[in-house]
Every structure is written in C-alpha cells, then in structure tokens.
C-alpha positions in Angstrom: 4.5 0.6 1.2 1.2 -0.2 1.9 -1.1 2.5 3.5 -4.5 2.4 5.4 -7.1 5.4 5.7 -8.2 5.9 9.6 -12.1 7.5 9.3 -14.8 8.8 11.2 -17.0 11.4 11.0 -15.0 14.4 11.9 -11.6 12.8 11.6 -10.6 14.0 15.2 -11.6 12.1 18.0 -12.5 8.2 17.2 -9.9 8.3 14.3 -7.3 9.4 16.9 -7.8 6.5 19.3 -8.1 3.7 16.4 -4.6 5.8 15.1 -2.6 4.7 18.7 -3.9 1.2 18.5 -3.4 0.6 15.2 0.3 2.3 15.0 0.6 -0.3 18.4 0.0 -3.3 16.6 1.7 -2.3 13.5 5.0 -1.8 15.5 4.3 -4.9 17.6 4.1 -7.1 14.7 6.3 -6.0 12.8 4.4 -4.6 10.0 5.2 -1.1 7.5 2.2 0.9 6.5 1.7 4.9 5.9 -1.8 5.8 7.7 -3.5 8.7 7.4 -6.8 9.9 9.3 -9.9 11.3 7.0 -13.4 12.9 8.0 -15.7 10.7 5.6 -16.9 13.6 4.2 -13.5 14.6 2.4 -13.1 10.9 0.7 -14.2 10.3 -3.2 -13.6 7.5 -4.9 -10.9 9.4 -7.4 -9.2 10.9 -4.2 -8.5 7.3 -2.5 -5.0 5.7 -2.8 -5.0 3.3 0.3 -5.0 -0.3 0.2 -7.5 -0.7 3.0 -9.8 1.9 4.7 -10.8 1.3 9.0 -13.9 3.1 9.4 -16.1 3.9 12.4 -18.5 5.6 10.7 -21.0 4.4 7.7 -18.9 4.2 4.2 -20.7 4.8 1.1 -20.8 1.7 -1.3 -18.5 4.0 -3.9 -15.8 4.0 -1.4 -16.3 0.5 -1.1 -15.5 -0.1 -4.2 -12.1 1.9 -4.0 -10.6 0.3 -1.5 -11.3 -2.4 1.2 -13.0 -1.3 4.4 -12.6 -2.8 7.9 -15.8 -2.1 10.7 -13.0 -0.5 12.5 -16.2 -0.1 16.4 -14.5 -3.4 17.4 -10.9 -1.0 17.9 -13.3 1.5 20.2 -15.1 -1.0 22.1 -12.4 -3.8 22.5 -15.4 -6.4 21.6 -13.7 -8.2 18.4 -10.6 -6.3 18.1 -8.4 -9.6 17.1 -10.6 -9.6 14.3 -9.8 -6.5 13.3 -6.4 -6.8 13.4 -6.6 -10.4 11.9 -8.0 -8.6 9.1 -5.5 -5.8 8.6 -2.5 -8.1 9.0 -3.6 -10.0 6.1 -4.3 -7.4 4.0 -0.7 -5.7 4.8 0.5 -8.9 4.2 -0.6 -9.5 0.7 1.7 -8.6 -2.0 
C-alpha cells in the first residue's frame, strides 16, 4: 500500500485540514493509501518510508530527495487544488 506523509510546521493544525481533504478524495476516487501527519522538524531522510510527502511548509532539499513532495497551500487555499490531486492520483497510481 502506498502511503503519503501530511506536513507542516507543527503537525497539528494545517496538516489536519489537508488530512480530511485528502482522506475525501482518496475515498471518492477510489484510491488505498496509509497517511500519516509529521511536524517537519521530526522527518530525516533515514526516517522516511512514504511514497510521496504534501507539505505546507518549506522541505529541505534532503527530504526531497527521499521521497516526492507535493506544494500541498493549493489544499488550504482551494486556488489549484485539482492540481494537487491530479498529482497525488498519479503517483498512487503508479506501480
């Protein structure tokens, strides 16, 4: 199963909200994926097992290189979310 790392800077609030939209388009479309919400501050690259990170927050370039990251501001301000989504489905989707 695929699984996507939800992060922010505290891991509480703006994590939260991108959490109920993204667990609402995952069960409208039809896709499986374990998510799990991080404070940027607790990732390292030896610590990441997620096939895609949604970030609201800056991401250091050595968790860039760990996993894929996805400008997750569009989820908070509604301004690009397709996007977004159009993004994570793919990535989901790839086997």
């Amino acid at each position: 199963m695929k699984k996507v790392y939800i992060v922010c800077a505290t891991g509480i609030a703006t994590s939260s909200m991108l959490r109920v939209k993204i667990d609402d388009f995952l069960h409208e479309n039809g896709l499986d994926a374990v998510i799990s919400q991080y404070r940027i501050a607790e990732l390292t690259p030896d610590r990441i097992d997620a096939d895609v990170i949604i970030a609201t927050t800056e991401v250091p370039p050595e968790i860039k290189e760990a996993a894929y990251c996805i400008n997750g501001l569009p989820l908070l301000t509604g301004v690009g979310e397709s996007v977004v989504f159009d993004e994570l489905e793919k990535i989901l989707n790839e086997k």
